[in-house]
VEXVEX-368406 format. One line per 3 residues: number of its first residue (from 1); their letters; for each residue x, y, z of C-alpha. Coordinates in steps of 0.2 Angstrom, whole numbers, plus 5000, padded with zeros to 4 digits. Each point is the difference from the previous one (the first is absolute). Layout:
N
NUM	A	X/Y/Z; ...
***
This chain:
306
1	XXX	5571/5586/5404; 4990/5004/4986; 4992/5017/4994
4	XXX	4986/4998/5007; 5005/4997/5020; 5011/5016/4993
7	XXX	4985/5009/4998; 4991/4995/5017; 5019/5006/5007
10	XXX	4998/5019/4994; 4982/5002/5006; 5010/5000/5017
13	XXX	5014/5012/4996; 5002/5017/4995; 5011/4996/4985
16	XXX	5001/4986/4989; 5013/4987/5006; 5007/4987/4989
19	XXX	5003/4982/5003; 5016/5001/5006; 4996/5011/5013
22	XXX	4988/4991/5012; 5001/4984/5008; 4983/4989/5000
25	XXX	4994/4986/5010; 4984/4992/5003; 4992/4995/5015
28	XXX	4985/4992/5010; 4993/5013/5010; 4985/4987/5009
31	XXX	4990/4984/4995; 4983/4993/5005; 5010/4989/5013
34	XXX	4996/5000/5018; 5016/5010/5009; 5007/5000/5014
37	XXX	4987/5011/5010; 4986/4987/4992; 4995/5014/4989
40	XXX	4997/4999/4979; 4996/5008/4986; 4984/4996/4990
43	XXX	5004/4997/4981; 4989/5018/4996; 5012/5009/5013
46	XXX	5014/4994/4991; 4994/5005/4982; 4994/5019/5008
49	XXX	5015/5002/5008; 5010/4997/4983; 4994/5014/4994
52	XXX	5004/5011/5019; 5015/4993/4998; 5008/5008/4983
55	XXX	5010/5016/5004; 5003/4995/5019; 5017/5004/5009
58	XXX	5012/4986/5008; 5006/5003/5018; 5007/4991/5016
61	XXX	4993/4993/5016; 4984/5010/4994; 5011/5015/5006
64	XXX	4990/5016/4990; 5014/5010/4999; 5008/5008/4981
67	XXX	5017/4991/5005; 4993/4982/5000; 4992/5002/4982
70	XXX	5008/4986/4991; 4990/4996/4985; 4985/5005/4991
73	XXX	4987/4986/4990; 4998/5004/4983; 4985/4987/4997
76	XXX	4993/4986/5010; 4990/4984/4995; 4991/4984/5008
79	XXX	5006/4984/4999; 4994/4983/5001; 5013/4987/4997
82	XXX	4995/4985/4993; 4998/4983/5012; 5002/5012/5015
85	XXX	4988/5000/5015; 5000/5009/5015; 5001/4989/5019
88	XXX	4979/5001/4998; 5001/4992/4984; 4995/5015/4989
91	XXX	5009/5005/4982; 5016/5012/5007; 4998/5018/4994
94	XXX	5014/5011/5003; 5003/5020/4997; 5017/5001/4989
97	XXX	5006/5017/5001; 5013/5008/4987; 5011/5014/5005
100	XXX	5016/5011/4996; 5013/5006/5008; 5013/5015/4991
103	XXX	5017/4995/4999; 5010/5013/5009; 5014/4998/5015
106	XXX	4988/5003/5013; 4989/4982/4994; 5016/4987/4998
109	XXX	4996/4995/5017; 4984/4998/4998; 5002/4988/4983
112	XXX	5012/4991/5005; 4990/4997/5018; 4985/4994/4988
115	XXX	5011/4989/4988; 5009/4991/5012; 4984/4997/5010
118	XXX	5002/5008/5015; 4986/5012/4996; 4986/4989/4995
121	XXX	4983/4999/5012; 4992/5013/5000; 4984/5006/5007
124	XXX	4984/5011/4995; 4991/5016/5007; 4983/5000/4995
127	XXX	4981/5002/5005; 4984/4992/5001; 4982/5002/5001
130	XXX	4995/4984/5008; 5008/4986/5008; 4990/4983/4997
133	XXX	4998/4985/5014; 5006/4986/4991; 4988/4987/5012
136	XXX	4982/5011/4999; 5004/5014/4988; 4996/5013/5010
139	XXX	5011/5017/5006; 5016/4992/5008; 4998/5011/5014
142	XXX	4985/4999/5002; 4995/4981/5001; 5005/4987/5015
145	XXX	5014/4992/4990; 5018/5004/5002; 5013/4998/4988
148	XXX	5014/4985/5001; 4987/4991/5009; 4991/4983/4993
151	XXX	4979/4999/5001; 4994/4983/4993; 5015/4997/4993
154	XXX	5002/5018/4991; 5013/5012/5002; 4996/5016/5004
157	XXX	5009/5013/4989; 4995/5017/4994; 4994/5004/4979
160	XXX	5006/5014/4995; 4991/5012/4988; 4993/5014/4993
163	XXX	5017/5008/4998; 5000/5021/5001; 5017/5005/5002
166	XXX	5018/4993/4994; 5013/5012/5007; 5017/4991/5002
169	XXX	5010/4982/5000; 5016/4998/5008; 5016/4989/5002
172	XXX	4998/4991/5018; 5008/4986/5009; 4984/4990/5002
175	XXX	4986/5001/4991; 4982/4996/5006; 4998/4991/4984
178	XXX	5012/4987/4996; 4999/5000/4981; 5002/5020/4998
181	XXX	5019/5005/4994; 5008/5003/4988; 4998/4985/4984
184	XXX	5008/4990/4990; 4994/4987/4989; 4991/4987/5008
187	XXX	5004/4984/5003; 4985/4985/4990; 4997/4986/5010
190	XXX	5004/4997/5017; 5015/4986/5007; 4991/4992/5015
193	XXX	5017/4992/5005; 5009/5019/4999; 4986/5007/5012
196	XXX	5004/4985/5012; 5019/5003/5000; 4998/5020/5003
199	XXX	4986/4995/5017; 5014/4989/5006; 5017/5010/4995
202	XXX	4996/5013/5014; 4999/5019/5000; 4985/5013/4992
205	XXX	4992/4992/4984; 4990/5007/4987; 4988/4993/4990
208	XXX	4988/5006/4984; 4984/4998/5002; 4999/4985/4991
211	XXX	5011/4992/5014; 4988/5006/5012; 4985/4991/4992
214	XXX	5010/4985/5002; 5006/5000/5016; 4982/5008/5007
217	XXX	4992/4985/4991; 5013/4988/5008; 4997/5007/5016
220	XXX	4982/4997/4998; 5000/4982/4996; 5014/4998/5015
223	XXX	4987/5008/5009; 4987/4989/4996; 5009/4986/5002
226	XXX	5005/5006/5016; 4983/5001/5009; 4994/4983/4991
229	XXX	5017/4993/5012; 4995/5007/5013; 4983/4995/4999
232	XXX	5004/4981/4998; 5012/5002/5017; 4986/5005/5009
235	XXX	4988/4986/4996; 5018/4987/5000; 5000/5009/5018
238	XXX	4981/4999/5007; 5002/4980/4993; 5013/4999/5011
241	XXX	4994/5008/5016; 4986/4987/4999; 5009/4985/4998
244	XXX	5012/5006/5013; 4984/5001/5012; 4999/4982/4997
247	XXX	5016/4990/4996; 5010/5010/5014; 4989/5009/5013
250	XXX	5016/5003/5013; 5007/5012/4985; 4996/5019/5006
253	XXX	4994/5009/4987; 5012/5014/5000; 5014/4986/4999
256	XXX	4990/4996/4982; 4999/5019/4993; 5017/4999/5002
259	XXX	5004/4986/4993; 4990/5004/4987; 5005/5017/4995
262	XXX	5017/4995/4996; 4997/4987/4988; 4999/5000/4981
265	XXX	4984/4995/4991; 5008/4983/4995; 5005/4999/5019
268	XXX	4982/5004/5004; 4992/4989/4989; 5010/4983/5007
271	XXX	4995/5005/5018; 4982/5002/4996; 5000/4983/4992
274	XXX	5010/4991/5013; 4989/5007/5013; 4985/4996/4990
277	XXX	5004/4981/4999; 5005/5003/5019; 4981/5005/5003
280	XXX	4994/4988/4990; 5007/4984/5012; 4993/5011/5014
283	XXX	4982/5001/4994; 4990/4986/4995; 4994/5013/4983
286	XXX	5012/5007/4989; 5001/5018/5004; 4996/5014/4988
289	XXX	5011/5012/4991; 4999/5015/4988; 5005/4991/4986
292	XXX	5015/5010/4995; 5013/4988/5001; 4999/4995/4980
295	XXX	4991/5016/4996; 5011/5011/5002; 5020/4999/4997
298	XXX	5014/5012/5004; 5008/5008/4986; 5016/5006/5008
301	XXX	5007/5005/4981; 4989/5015/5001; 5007/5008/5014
304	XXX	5019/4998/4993; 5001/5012/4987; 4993/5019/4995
***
């Protein structure tokens, strides 16, 4: 600690403390991330609520009782990490708080709870003048859009601004933003094959907000890939209902959607062709197909991995 946090420190108390007798931490109070209740903060909330947040008291479970005071912020800062995004793709902006707690009998439970982890996500009490549709900009409450639903392709969340009020932060089991608790350096870079073992090792994970971006952008392209399958079974499907028609009337046609449904692409592609060239010695012309046998090919790789 140097003489200056010191000085932050006694704005606080009645009497000067020294260093040795308060314990300091830092930690992230919220980001511009969408949490759990699709709600975010705008980058302006965040830097007006840096300034609310100097002087304000630490509790638990948002219990507003003199008992639960914990720890008090002696200053408070915006962060934007470098090469970190948010799952939307924008620059990651967090709120890092700084506070203190007096060394005294009554708080060795408390820092020992904080430096061994246990106390570490926390959760803000604040307020704001206006809630932001994320889809049409308009007052969340107001518009047709709900939040944690898609429109076009969008999620609907809620932008929060215009902050007017800061009045508490406390230690809670689980926080509606993921990324607030309290900090420790972070990690650069991201280990694509370390994210991949913790999704398969079982159990609750967590993941910065760089993970996120990674594994929203993977799911995204899963996604895409996804609906371009299923698009190229559905024609593979039609091709084979009309050659069906034709190389082997007697089959019912319930008989062939069953048949059908449990097959791979690969499967579906050599029915559709032995069928074809089964129509074909039927009819005296050559029947007509959507073209997607040599178009289009299954990449099963992509669906292996996230």
């Amino acid at each position: 600690m140097n003489k200056h946090e010191l000085e932050l420190i006694n704005q606080y108390t009645r009497r000067p403390f020294t260093e040795d007798e308060v314990y300091t931490f830092s930690v992230t109070l919220c980001d511009n991330e969408i949490d759990r209740d699709f709600e975010r903060f705008s980058d302006n909330a965040l830097e007006k609520l840096s300034s609310l947040f100097k002087g304000v008291t630490g509790i638990t479970d948002h219990d507003p009782k003199a008992k639960n005071q914990t720890a008090r912020i002696y200053d408070c800062i915006t962060e934007k990490p470098q090469g970190q995004y948010t799952s939307d793709n924008k620059p990651y902006m967090r709120l890092k708080a700084f506070a203190y707690i007096p060394k005294a009998k009554c708080s060795d439970d408390i820092i020992t709870q904080i430096e061994s982890g246990i106390k570490k996500e926390v959760s803000v009490g604040c307020s704001v003048a206006k809630k932001t549709c994320s889809v049409c900009g308009s007052n969340i409450g107001l518009c047709s859009h709900s939040k944690g639903h898609y429109y076009d392709g969008r999620l609907c969340f809620a932008v929060l601004e215009e902050p007017t009020d800061a009045y508490e932060w406390s230690f809670v089991a689980v926080p509606a933003q993921k990324a607030a608790g309290v900090t420790k350096n972070y990690k650069t870079g991201v280990d694509n094959m370390d994210i991949e073992k913790r999704i398969f090792s079982g159990g609750e994970q967590t993941f910065t907000a760089d993970e996120m971006m990674i594994l929203a952008e993977k799911l995204r392209s899963l996604n895409e890939r996804a609906a371009d399958g299923d698009a190229y079974r559905t024609r593979l499907v039609t091709d084979i209902n009309k050659m069906a028609a034709i190389a082997v009337p007697a089959l019912k046609k319930d008989t062939l959607s069953f048949i059908t449904s449990n097959m791979s692409a690969v499967q579906l592609e050599d029915l559709c062709h032995a069928l074809t060239e089964k129509a074909a010695a039927v009819m005296p012309v050559k029947p007509q197909l959507s073209a997607v046998r040599n178009t289009v090919k299954a990449n099963n790789n992509d669906y292996k991995n996230i």
